[in-house]
C-alpha positions in Angstrom: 77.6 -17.9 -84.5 74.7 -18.4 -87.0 76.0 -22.1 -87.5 73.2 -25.1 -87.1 74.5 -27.6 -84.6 73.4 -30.9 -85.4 72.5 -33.1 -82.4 74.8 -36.2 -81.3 72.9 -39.7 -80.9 74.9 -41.0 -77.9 74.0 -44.2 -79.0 74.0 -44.1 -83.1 72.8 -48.3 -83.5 70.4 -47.7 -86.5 67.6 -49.6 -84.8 64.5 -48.4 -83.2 64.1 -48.5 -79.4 60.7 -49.1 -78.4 59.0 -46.5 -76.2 58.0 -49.8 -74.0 59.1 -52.9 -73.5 56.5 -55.5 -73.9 56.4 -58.0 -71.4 58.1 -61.8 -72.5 56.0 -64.4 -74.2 54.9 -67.5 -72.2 56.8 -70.9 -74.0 55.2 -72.2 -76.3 54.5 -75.6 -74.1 52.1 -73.9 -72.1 48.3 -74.5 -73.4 46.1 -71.8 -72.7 42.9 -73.7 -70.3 40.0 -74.7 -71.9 36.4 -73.0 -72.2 34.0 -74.3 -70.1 31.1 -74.9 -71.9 27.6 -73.3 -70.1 25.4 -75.8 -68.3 22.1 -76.6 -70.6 19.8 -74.4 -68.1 21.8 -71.1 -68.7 20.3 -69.5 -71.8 22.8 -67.6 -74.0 22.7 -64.3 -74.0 24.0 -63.0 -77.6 27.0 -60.5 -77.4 25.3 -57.5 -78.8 21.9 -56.4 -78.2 19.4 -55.1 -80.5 17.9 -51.2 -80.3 13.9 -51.1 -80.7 12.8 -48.2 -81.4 9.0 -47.5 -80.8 6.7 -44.7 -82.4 7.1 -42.5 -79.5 11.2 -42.9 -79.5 11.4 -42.3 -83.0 9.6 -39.7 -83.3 11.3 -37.6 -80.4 14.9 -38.7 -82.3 13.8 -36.9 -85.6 12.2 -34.3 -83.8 16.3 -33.6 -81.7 17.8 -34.4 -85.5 15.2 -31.6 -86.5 16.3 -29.3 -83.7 19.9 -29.8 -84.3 19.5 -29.5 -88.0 17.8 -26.1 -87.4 20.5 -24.8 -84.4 23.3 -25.5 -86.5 21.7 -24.0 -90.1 21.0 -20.8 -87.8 24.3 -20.4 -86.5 26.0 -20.9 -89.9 23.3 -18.1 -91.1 24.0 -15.6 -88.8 27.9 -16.3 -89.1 27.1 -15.6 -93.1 25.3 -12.8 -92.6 28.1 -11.1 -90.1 30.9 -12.2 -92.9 28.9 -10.3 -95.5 27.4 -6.9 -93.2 31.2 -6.8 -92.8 32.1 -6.7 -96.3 29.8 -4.3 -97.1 30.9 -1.7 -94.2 34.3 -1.9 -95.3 33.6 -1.7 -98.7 31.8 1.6 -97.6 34.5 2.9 -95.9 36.9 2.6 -98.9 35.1 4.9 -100.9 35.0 7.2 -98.1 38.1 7.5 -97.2 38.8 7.4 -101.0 36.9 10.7 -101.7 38.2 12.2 -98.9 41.7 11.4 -100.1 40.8 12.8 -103.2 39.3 16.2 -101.9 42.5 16.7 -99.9 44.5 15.9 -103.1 42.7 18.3 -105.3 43.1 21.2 -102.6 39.0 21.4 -101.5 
């Protein structure tokens, strides 16, 4: 009753089955086409673009760095300070409850 029970591969072949079947490969005879180069009046535009940042914009992205530096430090605070007001209130209670345990002990 308590046995394991192994599983049965219907199909026990030793080699991995893809999870999806790539699609066939064009012959090798086949050349892809080639580029067509850009007439001379089309100026090239380069693949990435650079970010300027003026006075203004960097100064209201270290003042939101700021702001989230300050959120996050005040949350991890507060979770801190929970942690440890905790701590101390059940520290409390232990000696309570351990004076009262030894009151009733002694017959008070």
């Amino acid at each position: 009753m308590l046995q394991p029970r192994i599983p049965v591969n219907p199909l026990p072949t030793g080699t991995p089955i893809p999870l999806n079947h790539p699609a066939p490969t064009p012959a090798a005879s086949v050349e892809p086409p080639a580029p067509a180069s850009p007439p001379a009046s089309v100026p090239v535009v380069p693949a990435r673009t650079t970010v300027q940042l003026t006075p203004g914009s960097a100064l209201a992205l270290a003042a939101g760095g700021g702001a989230v530096v300050l959120l996050v430090g005040t949350v991890l605070v507060s979770m801190l300070l929970a942690v440890a007001i905790t701590g101390v209130s059940v520290a409390v209670i232990a000696v309570v409850l351990r004076l009262l345990v030894r009151d009733m002990q002694k017959g008070r």
